[in-house]
VEXTORDREN-675301 format. One line per field, with one value per residue (C-alpha): residue number from 0; residue in one letter; y, z, x. Coordinates in pm, whole numbers, plus 50000, padded with zeros to 5 digits. Example, Ala and Ser with C-alpha at 12.3 -4.5 7.8 and 13.67 -1.06 7.14 Angstrom:
<rs>
pos 0,1 $
code a,s $
py 49550,49894 $
pz 50780,50714 $
px 51230,51367 $
</rs>
This chain:
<rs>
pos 0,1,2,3,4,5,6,7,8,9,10,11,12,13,14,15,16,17,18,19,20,21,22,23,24,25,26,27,28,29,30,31,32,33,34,35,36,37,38,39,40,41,42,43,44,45,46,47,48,49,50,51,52,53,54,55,56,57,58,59,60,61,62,63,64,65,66,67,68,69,70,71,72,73,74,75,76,77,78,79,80,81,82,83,84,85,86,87,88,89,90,91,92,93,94,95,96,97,98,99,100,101,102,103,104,105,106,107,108,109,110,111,112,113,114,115,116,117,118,119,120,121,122,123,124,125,126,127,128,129,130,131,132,133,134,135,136,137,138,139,140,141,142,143,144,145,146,147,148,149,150,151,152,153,154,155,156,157,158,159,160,161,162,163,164,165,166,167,168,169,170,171,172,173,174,175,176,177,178,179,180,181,182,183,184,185,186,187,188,189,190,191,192,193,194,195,196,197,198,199,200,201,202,203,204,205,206,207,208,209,210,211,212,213,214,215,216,217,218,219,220,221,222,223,224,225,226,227,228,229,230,231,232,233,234,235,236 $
code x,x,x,x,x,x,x,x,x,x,x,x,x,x,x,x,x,x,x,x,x,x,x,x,x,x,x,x,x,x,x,x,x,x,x,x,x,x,x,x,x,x,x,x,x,x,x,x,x,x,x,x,x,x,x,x,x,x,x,x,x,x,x,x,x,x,x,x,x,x,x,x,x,x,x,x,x,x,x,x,x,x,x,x,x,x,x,x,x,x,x,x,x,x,x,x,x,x,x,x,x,x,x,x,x,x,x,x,x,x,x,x,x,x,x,x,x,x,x,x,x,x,x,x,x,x,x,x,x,x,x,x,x,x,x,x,x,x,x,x,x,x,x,x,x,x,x,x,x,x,x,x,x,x,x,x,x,x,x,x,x,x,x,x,x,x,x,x,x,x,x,x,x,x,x,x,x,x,x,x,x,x,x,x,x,x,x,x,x,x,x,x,x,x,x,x,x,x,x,x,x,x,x,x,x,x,x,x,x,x,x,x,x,x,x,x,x,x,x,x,x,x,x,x,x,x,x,x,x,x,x,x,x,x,x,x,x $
py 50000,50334,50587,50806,50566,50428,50833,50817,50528,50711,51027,50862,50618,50917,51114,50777,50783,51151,51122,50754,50979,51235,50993,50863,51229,51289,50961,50685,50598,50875,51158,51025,50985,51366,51436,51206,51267,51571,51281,51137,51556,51541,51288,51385,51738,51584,51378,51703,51914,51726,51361,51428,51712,51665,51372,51515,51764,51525,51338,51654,51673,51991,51863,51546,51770,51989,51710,51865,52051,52319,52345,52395,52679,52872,52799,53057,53413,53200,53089,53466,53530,53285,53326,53582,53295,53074,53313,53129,53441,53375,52963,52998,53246,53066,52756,52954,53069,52705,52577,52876,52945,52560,52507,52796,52652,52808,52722,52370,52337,52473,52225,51941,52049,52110,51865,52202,52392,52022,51991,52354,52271,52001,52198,52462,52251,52036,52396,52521,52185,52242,52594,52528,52273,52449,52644,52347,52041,52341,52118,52223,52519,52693,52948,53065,53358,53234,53084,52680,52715,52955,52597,52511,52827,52815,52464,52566,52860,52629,52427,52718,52766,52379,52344,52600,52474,52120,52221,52373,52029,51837,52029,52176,52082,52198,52087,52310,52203,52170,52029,51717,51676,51680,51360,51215,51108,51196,51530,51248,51093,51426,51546,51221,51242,51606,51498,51201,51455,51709,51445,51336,51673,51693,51437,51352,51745,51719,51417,51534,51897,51703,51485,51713,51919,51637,51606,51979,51985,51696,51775,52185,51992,51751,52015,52251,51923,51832,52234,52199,51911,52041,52440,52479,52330,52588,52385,52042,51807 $
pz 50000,49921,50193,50017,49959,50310,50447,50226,50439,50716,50652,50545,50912,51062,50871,50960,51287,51331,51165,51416,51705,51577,51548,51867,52056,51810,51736,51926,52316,52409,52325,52544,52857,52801,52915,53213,53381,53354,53258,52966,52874,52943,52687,52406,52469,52488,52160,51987,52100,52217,52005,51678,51557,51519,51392,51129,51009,51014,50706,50520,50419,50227,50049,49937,49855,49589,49494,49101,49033,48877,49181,49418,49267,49235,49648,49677,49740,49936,50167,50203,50295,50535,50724,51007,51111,51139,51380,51711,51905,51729,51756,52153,52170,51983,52197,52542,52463,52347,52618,52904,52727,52715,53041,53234,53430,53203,52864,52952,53093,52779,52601,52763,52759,52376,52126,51850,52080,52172,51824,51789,52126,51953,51641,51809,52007,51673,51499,51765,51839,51452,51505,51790,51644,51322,51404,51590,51299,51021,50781,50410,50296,50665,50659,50960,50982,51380,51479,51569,51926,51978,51952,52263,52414,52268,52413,52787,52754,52620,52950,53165,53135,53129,53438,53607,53495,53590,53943,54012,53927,54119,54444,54460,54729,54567,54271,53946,53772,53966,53637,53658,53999,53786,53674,54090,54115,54483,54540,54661,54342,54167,54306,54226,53885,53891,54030,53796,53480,53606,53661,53322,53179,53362,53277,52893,52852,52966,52826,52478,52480,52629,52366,52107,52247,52277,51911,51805,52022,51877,51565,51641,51775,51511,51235,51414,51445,51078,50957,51198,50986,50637,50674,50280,50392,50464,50540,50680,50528 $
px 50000,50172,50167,49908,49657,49685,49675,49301,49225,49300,49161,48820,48840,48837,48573,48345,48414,48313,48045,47924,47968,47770,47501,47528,47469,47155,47036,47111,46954,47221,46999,46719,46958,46992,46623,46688,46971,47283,47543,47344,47344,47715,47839,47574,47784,48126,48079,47975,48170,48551,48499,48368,48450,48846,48824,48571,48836,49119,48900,48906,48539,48583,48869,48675,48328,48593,48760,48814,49169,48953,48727,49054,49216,48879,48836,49136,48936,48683,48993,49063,48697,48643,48987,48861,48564,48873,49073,49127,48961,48645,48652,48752,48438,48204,48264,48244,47962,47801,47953,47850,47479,47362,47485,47260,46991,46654,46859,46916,46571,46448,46623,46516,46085,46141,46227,46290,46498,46661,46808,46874,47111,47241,47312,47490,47726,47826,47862,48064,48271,48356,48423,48619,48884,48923,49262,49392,49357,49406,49243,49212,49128,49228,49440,49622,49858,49893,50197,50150,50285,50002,49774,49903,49820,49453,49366,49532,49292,48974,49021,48992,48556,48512,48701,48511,48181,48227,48469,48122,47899,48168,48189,47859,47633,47279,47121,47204,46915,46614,46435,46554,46351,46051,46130,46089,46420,46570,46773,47031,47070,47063,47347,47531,47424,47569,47883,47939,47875,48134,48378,48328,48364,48674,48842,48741,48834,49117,49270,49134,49293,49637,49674,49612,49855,50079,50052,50093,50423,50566,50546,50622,50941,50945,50964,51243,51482,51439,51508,51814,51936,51797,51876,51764,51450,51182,50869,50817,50577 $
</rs>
C-alpha cells in the first residue's frame, strides 16, 4: 500500500468515525439519557463538541466535497473570505459561549421540555465543536497567519471555562438544575448524577485537549529538528 493511499484510508476512518459519534449524541439511546439525567446531557455534549469534531476535520470533508483541480484553485478568494471565522479568538468564543449558554439553568431546561429547541442545542454545540477545532487540525482550505505554538496556548485557555463549569457540578452541594427533579428522582441521586457529569467533563476534557497538544508539540518539535538538519528546507511536510 503506498503511503498516500493508506493516508486516504486514514483520513476517510476518521471522517466515519466523526460522523458515528455524531450519530450517537443525536440519534442513538444517548439523546434520550439527556432528558433524564445531567450525565446522559454530558456525553451527548462531549461527543459534539471534544469527540467528533476533530476527527471530522482530520478526514478533510471539504477537500473530498471539491475534489476537482479546477474546483481547488477557484476555492482561493473564498479561503481569504472565510479566514477571520477561522481566527482562534472567534473559535475559543464561539465555543464559550456554546459551552456557558447551554449550560445555564433556564437554557438547559428549555432544552430538555422542547424537542425544536433540543436539536437547535444540539446543532449549536456540533457547529461550535467544529468551530472550535478548526485552528487546531488546520484542515484544508484553513488558513492561519497564527503561529503553531500559539495551539498550545489556545487549548490551555479552552480548558479554563470547562474546568470551572464542571469544578462547580463536582463540588457543589445543591442541585444546578432543579428540572431534573421533575422527573421524581431523589435530590440524593441528583446530586450524584451532577457529580458524575462534572467528573466526566473533567476528565474527557482534559485528556482530549492534552493529547492534542501532545501532538501539536511533537510535531512543532518535530519540524524545528528536521530544519536543523535540512537548513535549505523551509517547510516540513
Amino acid at each position: 500500500m503506498t503511503p498516500v493511499r493508506a493516508l486516504d484510508r486514514w483520513r476517510a476512518t476518521c471522517l466515519v468515525v466523526g460522523l458515528l459519534l455524531v450519530w450517537i449524541a443525536v440519534a442513538s439511546p444517548v439523546s434520550w439519557c439527556a432528558s433524564q439525567s445531567l450525565t446522559g446531557h454530558m456525553v451527548g455534549h462531549l461527543l459534539l463538541m471534544s469527540l467528533a469534531p476533530p476527527l471530522i476535520w482530520l478526514g478533510e470533508p471539504i477537500r473530498l466535497l471539491f475534489s476537482g483541480a479546477a474546483v481547488l484553485d477557484r476555492m482561493g478568494p473564498l479561503r481569504k473570505v472565510g479566514a477571520p471565522m477561522g481566527h482562534p479568538a472567534v473559535c475559543w468564543l464561539a465555543a464559550t459561549g456554546a459551552l456557558v449558554g447551554w449550560h445555564v439553568p433556564a437554557a438547559l431546561s428549555l432544552g430538555m421540555r422542547s424537542g425544536t429547541w433540543h436539536a437547535i442545542e444540539q446543532a449549536s454545540f456540533l457547529a461550535a465543536g467544529l468551530l472550535f477545532w478548526w485552528p487546531v487540525v488546520r484542515p484544508w482550505p484553513a488558513v492561519s497567519t497564527e503561529p503553531r505554538w500559539s495551539t498550545v496556548v489556545y487549548l490551555f485557555l479552552a480548558t479554563l471555562p470547562c474546568d470551572i463549569l464542571s469544578g462547580f457540578l463536582v463540588f457543589s452541594e445543591r442541585v444546578a438544575y432543579p428540572v431534573y427533579l421533575s422527573h421524581g428522582h431523589s435530590t440524593v441521586s441528583i446530586l450524584d448524577d451532577q457529580q458524575c457529569a462534572g467528573a466526566l467533563m473533567w476528565t474527557v476534557v482534559t485528556i482530549v485537549y492534552l493529547v492534542a497538544g501532545v501532538i501539536v508539540t511533537t510535531r512543532l518539535l518535530s519540524a524545528s529538528t528536521f530544519q536543523l538538519t535540512n537548513p535549505r528546507t523551509s517547510e516540513f511536510v
